[in-house]
C-alpha positions in Angstrom: -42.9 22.9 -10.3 -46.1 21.1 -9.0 -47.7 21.4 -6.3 -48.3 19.2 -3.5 -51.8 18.1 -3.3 -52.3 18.3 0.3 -50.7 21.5 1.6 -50.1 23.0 -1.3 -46.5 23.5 -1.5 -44.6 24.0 -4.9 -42.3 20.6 -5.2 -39.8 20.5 -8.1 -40.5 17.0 -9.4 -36.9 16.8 -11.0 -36.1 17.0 -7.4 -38.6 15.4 -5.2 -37.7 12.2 -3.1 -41.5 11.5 -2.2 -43.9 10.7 -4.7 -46.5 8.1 -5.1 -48.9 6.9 -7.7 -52.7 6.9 -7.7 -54.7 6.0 -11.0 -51.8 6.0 -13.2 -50.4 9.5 -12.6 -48.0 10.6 -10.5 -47.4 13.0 -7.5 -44.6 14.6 -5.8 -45.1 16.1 -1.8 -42.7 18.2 0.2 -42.2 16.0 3.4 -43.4 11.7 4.5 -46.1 13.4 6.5 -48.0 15.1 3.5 -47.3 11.5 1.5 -49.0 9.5 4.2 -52.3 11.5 4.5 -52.3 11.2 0.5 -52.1 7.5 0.9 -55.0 7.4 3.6 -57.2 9.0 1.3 -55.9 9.7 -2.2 -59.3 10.6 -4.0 -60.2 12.8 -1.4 -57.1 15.0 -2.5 -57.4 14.6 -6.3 -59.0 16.4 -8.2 
């Protein structure tokens, strides 16, 4: 499992339909909405 970097939600990444990519590693989120505040500001959610 990983989590979701917004809201914090366990995603399994075998089964996750929305991930992106951000300095060469990959993340996983449970819904478009949680993808799309990543995407407007993905180093404020990395860590």
């Amino acid at each position: 499992m990983a989590k979701d970097p917004v809201c914090g939600m366990n995603v399994d990444e075998k089964k996750a339909q929305i991930k992106a990519q951000y300095q060469g590693k990959a993340f996983v989120f449970c819904s478009a909405g949680c993808k799309t505040t990543f995407e407007k500001n993905p180093a404020g959610y990395v860590k």
